[in-house]
N, C-alpha and C positions, 0 to 999 in steps of 0.2 A: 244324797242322804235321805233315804225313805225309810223309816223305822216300823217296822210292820208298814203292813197294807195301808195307805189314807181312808178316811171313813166317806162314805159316801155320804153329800148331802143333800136330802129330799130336795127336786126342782133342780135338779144340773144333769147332765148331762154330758160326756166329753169324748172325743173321739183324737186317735195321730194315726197318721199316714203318711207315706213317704209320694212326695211330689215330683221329684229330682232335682231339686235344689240342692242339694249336698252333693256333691260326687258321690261320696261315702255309699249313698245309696240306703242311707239310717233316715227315719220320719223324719219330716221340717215342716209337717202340715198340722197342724190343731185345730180343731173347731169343738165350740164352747157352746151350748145351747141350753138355755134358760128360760124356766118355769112363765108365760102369760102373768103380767103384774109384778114382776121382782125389780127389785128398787138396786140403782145402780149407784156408789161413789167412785171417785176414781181423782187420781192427782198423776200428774206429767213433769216429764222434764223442764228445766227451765234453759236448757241449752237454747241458744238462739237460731243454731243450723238447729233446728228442731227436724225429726224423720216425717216426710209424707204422709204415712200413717198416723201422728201421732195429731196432725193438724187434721186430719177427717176424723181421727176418734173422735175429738174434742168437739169439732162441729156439730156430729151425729149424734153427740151425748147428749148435748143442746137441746137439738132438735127434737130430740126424742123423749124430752121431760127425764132424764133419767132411767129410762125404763125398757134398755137393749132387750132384744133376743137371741142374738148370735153373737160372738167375738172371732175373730179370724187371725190367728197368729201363724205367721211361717218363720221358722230356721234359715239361715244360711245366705239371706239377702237382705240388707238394714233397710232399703229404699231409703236411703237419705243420701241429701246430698246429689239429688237425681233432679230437682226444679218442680216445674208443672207438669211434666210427664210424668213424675213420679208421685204425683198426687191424682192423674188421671189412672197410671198405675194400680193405686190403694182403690178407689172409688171403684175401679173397670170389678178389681176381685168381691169390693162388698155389694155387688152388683149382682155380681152372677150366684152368692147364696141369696141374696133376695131375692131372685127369681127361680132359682130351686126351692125357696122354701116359704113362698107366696108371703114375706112381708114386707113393710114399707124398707129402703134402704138402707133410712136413717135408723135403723132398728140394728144395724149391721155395727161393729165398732171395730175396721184394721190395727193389728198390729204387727212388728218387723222386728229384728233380729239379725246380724252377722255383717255382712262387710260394708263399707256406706260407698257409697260413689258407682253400685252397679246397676244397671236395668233391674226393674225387678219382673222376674219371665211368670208372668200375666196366665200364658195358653196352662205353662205347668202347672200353678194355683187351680187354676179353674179344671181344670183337666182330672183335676185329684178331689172335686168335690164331691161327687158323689160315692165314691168311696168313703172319705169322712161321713155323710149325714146315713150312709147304712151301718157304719162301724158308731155311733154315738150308743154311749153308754153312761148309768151313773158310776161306774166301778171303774172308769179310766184315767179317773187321776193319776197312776202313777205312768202310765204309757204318756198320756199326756207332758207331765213333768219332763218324760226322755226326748217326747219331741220339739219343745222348746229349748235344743240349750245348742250351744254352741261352741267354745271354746271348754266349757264346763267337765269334767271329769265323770261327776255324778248328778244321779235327780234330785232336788231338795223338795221335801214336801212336809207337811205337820199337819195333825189334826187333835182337837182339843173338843171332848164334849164335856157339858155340866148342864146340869138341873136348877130351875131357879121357878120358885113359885108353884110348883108339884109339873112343871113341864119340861120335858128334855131337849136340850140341844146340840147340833154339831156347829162347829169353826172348823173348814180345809183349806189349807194354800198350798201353793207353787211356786216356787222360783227359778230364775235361771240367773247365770250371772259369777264371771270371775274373773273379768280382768275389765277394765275401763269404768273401773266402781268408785265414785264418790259421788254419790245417787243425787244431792239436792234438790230432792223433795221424797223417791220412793227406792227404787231399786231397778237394774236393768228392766228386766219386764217380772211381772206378782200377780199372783192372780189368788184371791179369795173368794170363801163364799159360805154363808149362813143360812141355816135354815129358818131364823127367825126374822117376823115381820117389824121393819123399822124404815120410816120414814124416810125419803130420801135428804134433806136438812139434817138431821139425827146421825144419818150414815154418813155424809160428809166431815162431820164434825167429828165424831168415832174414829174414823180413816186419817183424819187430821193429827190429831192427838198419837193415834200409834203410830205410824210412820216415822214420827217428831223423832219416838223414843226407840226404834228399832234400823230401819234402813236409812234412817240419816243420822246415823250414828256409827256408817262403817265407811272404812275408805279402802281400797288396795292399790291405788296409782295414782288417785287426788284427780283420775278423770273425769267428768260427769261425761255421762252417753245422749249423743242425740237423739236415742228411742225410747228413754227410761217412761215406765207408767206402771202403775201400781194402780189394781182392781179390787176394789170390794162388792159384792155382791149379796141379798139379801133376799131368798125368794120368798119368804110369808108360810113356807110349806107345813113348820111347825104348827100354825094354828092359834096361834097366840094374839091379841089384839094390839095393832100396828103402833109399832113403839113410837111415838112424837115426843116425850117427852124424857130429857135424860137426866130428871130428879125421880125416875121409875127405878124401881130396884135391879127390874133387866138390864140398863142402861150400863151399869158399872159389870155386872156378872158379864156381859156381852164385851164389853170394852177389856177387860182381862182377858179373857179368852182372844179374842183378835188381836192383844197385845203379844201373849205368848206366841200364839202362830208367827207373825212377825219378827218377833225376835229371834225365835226358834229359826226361819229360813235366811235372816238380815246373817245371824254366826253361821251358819251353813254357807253362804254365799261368801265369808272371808275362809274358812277353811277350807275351801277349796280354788281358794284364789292363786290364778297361775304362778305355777312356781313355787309356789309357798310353802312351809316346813315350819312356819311358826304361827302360831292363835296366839294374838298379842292384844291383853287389856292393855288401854290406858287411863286409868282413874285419874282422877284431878280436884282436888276436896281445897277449901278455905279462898275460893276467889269470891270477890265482889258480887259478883251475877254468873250466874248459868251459861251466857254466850262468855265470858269473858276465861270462864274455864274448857268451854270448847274450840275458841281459840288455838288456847295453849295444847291442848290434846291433838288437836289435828296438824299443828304446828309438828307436834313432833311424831304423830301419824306418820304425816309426808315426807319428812327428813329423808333423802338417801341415806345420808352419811348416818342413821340411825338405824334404818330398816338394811342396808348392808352387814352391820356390826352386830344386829340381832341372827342375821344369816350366819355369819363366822360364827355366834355363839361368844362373842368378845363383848365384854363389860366394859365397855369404853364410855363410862358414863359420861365424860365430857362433854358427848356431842348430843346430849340430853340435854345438860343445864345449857348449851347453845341454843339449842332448839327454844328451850324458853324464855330464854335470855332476847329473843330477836324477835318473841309471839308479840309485843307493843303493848302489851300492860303498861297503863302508867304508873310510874312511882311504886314498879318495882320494888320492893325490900329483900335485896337476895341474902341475907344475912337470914331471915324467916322462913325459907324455903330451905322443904327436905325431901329427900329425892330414895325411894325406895325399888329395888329390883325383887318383885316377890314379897318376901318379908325380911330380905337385907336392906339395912340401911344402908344407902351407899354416899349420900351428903350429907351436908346441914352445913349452917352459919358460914355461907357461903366458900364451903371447901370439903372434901372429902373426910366424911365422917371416922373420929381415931379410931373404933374399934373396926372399921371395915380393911379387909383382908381380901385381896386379887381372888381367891379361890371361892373365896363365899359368892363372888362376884361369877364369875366361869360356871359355879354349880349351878345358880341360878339361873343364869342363859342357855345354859346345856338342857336344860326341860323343853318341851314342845308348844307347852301351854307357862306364857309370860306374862305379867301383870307389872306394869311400871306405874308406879304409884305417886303423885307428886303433890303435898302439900304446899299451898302456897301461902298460908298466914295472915290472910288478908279479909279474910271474911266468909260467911258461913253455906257459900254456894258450891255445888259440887256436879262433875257433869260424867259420863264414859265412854268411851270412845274403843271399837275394835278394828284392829288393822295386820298386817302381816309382814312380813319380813319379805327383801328383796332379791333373787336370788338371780344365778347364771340362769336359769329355764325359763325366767321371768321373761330375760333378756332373748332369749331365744326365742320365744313363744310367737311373742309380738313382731322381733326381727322376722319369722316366716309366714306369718298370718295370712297374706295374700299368696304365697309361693307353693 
């Protein structure tokens, strides 16, 4: 999903090349280079097979006070699930651009993508860098986006500029990502980047906050990925003095804007989630607390027996109040709970609501774009949640992945 061109943002630079990792023979090389002093956040998987790359990012991040020059992402080999080879792997590659590009290592940050459990081919990385660092450009974000994806249909990208305090700014991102999505914490792999100068503590916190409300907010298989990471990037280029503080007025206008990005690529990455045929809200209004209504949404996020039924297009509302019936709310009051398709009622007082009618129920599922809405009665928290329907392709997608 790339809606016009991305806007370039002063201090990036980005380059894709095809390595031969794909058979396809389509890019699966990226490299990301970044402006002298730009300030890096960034948040990881919490899968515990964590990817090789994803333990040397974290290291290099470390080590490098926040403050990368390079990022190195390939397509079509996850290096996970590969051991210490495949962490000597990651290091052998961010090795060889720090020695094409005379800086410290730890300056370098791998990251992986596609099937987990294979070698990841080292000569072909390396072999395809100097094509990437002559192809770097600031205008490569969308070439970029096409070389990061993998199972993916299309590129997802956004960009959002605004003015704040008589200076102008850009927010661009990327994503990839459609199938093995239940992020917890970011999104398969995200890459952002700001022209404005903000503190590395600042940017963390910023990156914190949106992610909360965008990429871990979608599910399409309830899987989390052992390579997920989500990049924010901050090069200073605008000229503005280095935001540390986020009772600054920039703080909230910068924080919207990286929300939107965010969100904008988090429903990009569910509509295009394998197989899929449906963009499924799930709102969730009158619980106790915020987790206890995202509970219940991801509860019935994950339901097959929901996300099949969304596929047929059949209002089998049943297997909704199931779904929430088994989320562990305590003290339940399913008498207070109402259960909407769209703007059909389709429960209340714990039974199917007298005016609802099978067709109103079929009309609503027959749309592409679904909103299941569920009141719970209990108190004044509310949370949303996007996910997708389950389909045969889904099933097949996955069944051939390796073949």
């Amino acid at each position: 999903m790339i809606e016009g061109m991305p806007l370039a943002v002063p201090g990036v630079r980005l380059a894709s090349v095809a390595a031969g990792i794909k058979s396809s023979g389509a890019d699966d090389l990226v490299l990301i280079e970044m402006e002298e002093g730009t300030h890096c956040a960034a948040v990881f998987t919490r899968n515990a097979f964590c990817a090789a790359p994803v333990t040397v990012a974290r290291e290099h991040l470390h080590a490098c006070a926040n403050k990368p020059r390079y990022l190195l992402i390939n397509a079509g080999n996850a290096n996970a699930g590969t051991g210490r080879a495949g962490v000597r792997a990651a290091q052998a590659c961010v090795e060889a651009v720090a020695v094409a590009t005379d800086v410290d290592v730890v300056r370098v940050l791998p990251f992986s993508t596609g099937v987990i459990g294979e070698p990841l081919p080292v000569p072909l990385i390396t072999a395809a860098l100097a094509s990437a660092l002559s192809a770097l450009t600031p205008e490569g974000w969308a070439g970029a986006a096409h070389g990061i994806l993998t199972t993916d249909t299309r590129a997802k990208t956004h960009s959002v500029a605004f003015r704040c305090d008589g200076r102008d700014y850009v927010v661009t991102g990327m994503a990839k990502g459609a199938g093995m999505i239940r992020p917890d914490m970011a999104t398969m792999l995200a890459y952002l980047a700001t022209d404005a100068a903000v503190e590395t503590t600042v940017l963390q916190q910023l990156l914190d906050h949106c992610k909360e409300r965008s990429f871990n907010r979608i599910t399409i298989d309830g899987d989390t990925s052992t390579n997920d990471a989500c990049v924010l990037l901050a090069t200073g280029a605008a000229g503005n003095e280095l935001l540390s503080n986020p009772e600054l007025p920039l703080y909230p206008a910068l924080c919207a804007a990286v929300e939107d990005v965010c969100t904008v690529l988090a429903q990009a990455i569910v509509r295009d989630g394998e197989g899929a045929s449906k963009f499924v809200t799930v709102q969730i209004t009158g619980g106790r607390s915020e987790d206890e209504c995202l509970t219940v949404a991801f509860t019935i996020a994950h339901s097959p027996l929901v996300k099949t039924a969304l596929f047929a297009s059949d209002p089998n509302w049943g297997r909704i109040l199931a779904a929430i019936g088994r989320a562990g709310l305590p003290d339940l009051q399913v008498e207070a709970v109402t259960l909407y398709l769209n703007d059909v009622l389709i429960a209340e007082y714990g039974g199917r609501a007298e005016a609802y009618t099978e067709a109103q129920g079929a009309a609503a599922m027959a749309t592409d774009d679904i909103t299941i809405r569920v009141a719970l009665g209990r108190g004044d928290a509310h949370a949303t949640v996007w996910t997708t329907d389950l389909s045969y392709d889904y099933v097949r997608i996955n069944a051939e992945y390796r073949t």
